[in-house]
Structures are given as C-alpha cells and as structure tokens.
N, C-alpha and C positions, 0 to 999 in steps of 0.2 A: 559143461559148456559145449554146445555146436558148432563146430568151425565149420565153414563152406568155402570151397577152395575152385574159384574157377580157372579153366586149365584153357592155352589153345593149341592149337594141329599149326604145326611152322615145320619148313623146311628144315633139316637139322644143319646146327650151324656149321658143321663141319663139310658140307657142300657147298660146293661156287655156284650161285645161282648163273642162271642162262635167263635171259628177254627172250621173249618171242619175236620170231621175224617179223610181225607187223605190229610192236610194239605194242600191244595189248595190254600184258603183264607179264608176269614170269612164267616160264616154262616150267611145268610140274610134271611133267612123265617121267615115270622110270625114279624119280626122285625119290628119295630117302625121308621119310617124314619123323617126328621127334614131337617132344611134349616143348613147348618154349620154354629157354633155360631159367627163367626170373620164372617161369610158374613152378617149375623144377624145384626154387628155394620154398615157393609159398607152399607147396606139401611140405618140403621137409620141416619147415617148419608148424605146421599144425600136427605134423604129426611127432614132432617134438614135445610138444606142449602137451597132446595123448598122452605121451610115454611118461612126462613129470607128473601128470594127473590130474592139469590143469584142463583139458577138454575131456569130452565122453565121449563126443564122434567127431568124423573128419569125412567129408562130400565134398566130392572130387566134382565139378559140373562143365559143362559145354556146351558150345552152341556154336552148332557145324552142321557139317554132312555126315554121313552116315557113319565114315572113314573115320572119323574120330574119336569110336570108339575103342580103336587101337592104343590111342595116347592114353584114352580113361582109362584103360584097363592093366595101363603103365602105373598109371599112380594109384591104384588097387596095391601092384605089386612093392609099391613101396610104402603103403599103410593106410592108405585111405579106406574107410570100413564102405562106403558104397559111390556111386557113383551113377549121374545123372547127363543126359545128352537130350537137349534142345533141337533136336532132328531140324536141318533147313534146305533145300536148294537154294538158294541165293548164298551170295557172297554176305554174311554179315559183316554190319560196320561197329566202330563202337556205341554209338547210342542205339543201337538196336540192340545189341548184344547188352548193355546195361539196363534198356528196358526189359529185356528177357528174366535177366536177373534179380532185378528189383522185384522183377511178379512173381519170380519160386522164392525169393525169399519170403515175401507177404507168408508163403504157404510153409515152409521151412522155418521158419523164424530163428535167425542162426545167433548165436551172441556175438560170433567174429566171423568175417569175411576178410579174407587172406589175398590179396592180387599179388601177380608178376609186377611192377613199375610199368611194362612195357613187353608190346610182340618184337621179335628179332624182324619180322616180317616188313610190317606195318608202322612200325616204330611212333606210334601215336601218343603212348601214355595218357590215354585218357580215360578208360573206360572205366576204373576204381573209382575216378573222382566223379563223373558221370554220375555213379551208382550210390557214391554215397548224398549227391545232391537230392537225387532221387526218391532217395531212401529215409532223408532228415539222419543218416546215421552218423556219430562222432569218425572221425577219419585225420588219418597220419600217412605220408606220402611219403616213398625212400628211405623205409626203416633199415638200419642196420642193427638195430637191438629192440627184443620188446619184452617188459617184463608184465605177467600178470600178477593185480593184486586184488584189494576187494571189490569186485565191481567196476575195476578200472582199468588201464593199458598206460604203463611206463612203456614209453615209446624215442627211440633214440634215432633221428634220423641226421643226413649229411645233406649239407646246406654249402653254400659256396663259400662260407667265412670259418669252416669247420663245422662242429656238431650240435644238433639242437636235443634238448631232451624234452614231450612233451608228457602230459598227462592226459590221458582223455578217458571219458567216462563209455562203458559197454552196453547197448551193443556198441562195434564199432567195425570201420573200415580202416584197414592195411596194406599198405601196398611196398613188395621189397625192393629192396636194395641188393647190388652184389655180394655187398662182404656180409649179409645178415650169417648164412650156412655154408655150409659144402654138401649138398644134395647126397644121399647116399645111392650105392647102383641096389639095382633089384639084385635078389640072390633065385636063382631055379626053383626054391619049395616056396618062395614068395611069390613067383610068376604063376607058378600052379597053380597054388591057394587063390589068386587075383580071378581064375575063371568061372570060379564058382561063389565067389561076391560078386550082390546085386548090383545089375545096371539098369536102371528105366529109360524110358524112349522115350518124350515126348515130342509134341510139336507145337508152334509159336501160338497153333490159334488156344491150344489148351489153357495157356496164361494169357489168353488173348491180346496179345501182342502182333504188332505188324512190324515186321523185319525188313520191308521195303527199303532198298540205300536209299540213301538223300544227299550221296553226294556221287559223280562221275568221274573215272580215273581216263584220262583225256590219253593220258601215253606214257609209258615207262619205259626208260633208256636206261643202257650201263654208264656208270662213269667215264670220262676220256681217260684214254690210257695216256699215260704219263712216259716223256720220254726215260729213254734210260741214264743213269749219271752217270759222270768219266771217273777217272782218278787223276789228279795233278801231283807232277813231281816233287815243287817245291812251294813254297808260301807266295814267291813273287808272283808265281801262274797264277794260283788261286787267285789273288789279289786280284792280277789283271783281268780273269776271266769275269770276277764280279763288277771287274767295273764296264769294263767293255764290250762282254755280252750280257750280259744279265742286266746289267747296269741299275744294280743297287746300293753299290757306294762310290761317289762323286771324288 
C-alpha cells in the first residue's frame, strides 16, 4: 500500500508570532520554520503502518516555496522513502493546495492519504476534506486510531459526545487527531540518510493546476491583551469584586 503524506512549512509552534506593522500578516523573518505538528503525527503514522508492513512506501509532498524543502527533508529523516514539492510563488490556499494534490494523486495513485486535521498557521482544517471531495475518495476526519484490514480502514475518531468508530473502504482519506501518535525526533544517521532520498520539484502548471488565491486576507491583528488579575484576600472581596466590578453576580 502507498501512503502519501502531505506536509506544510508553519512557523514552529514554539515561537510567538509577531504581525506586521501594517497589518498584512505575520512577520516571518528570522523566524524559526518547522514541519506542522498534526503533519508531524500523519508521518509518524504512515510510517508506522511501514514498519507493521502494512504499507510499501511513504511520500512526504508540498506545496510551497522553494523553502519547503527543508520541512520535506524532515520527514525524509523520519522515514518517508521520498518526497515531492509542488514548487509556487504565491501564497497557496487550501483549495489550491487540494487541487494540486488531487492532480499527483491522479498520477501516484496512493491507497492512503494521511493529512494533519489542521495548519497551526492558518487553522482552516479544510484541505483533506477538499481533497477527498475531489478525489471521490472514502474519508475519516480526527482520527485517533486507525486499523488496517482487507481493503479497508477501522478508523477511530473524537466527536463531541465521545468516540466514533467508522469503517471505510480503500483508497482512502485521513486526517489526524492529536492523541493518534507521539511523532518520533529524527536521530543524526537519519538526518544524513534523508539527504540522499529522492525529492522532485515540480510545478503547478505540470498537474496543470492554477494555484491563483480566491480569497483576500484584508488584515491580521494580534489579540487584545488581556488585563492582568489581582489576588483577593478573603471570599467577602471576591464576592464583592464580582459583583460590583465585574458585575456578574447580582
């Protein structure tokens, strides 16, 4: 079985982002860039599924700037056997980026496609399901467990009343959840090994795709800061403070 595992280039989450002074978007200089942590689990997971012997390969893909071959070559080092970049200048959005996808898959023909839920970035969560509308592919959203069996996907996902367990039949789309894995770190003779697995370059017009946004980001602002809270001595303060400044109980 083929797993194709699309990855994206996000700020790592352990940086406090910055706005730009004229609100454009986020400042990226000097920035610390990282593989998104939900795509983090969808390797470790295909390349799970490798190791049990239920898949033969794992394709790591993208669709970015050039810059992004850094992140690919991340999950190279963490067991992806190759690795593909959708080369763009523009800002891809998700229905681009699922159109891109839907057109290497036509050409890959993978049995499983593996997504993050979601960018830490962008926080859209849309592009898997984009891709499996796209794609007529069976599709499971917020898995926390998936089992393979004949031809199919025991799929265990979290739902707001607790857990749903579905069945669907392969190919199929995946999209994780946090508690699926714990992403493993790359080891140094893994990082190595990762430079000398293949990476192809493409570009949008090669799956002839147009990557054009279709939508405008008008202005991006940080959150209000939030004042700071006191400490009250006693229960009477409290009381009084909630009623008489805050005034949420009567």
């Amino acid at each position: 079985m083929k797993v194709l595992v699309p990855v994206k280039r996000v700020v790592d989450a352990n940086v406090k982002v910055r706005v730009k002074p004229d609100n454009s978007g986020v400042d990226l200089n000097n920035v610390k860039m990282a593989v998104n942590p939900f795509c983090e689990i969808a390797i470790e997971e295909a390349v799970r599924l490798k190791e049990a012997g239920s898949a033969s390969e794992v394709i790591a893909v993208s669709v970015g700037a050039g810059n992004c071959q850094e992140q690919l070559r991340t999950c190279l080092a963490l067991g992806a056997d190759r690795a593909i970049l959708v080369e763009t200048d523009v800002d891809p959005q998700p229905l681009g980026i699922a159109k891109a996808l839907a057109a290497l898959q036509e050409k890959e023909g993978a049995e499983l496609v593996i997504f993050g839920k979601q960018s830490i970035d962008g926080d859209n969560a849309q592009t898997g399901q984009m891709f499996a509308a796209l794609t007529g592919m069976s599709q499971a959203t917020f898995a926390s467990e998936v089992k393979v069996g004949d031809g199919r996907l025991e799929v265990t996902r979290e739902i707001d009343g607790g857990l749903q367990t579905l069945s669907i039949k392969l190919p199929a789309v995946v999209t994780t959840d946090l508690r699926l894995n714990e992403p493993r770190y790359a080891s140094l003779p893994n990082i190595m090994k990762a430079k000398k697995k293949p990476l192809d370059v493409i570009s949008p017009a090669d799956l002839g795709v147009d990557l054009t946004p279709t939508v405008e980001v008008l202005s991006v602002e940080p959150p209000a800061e939030r004042k700071a809270g006191i400490i009250v001595e006693t229960v009477e303060e409290l009381v009084d403070k909630l009623k008489n400044e805050a005034k949420v109980i009567s």
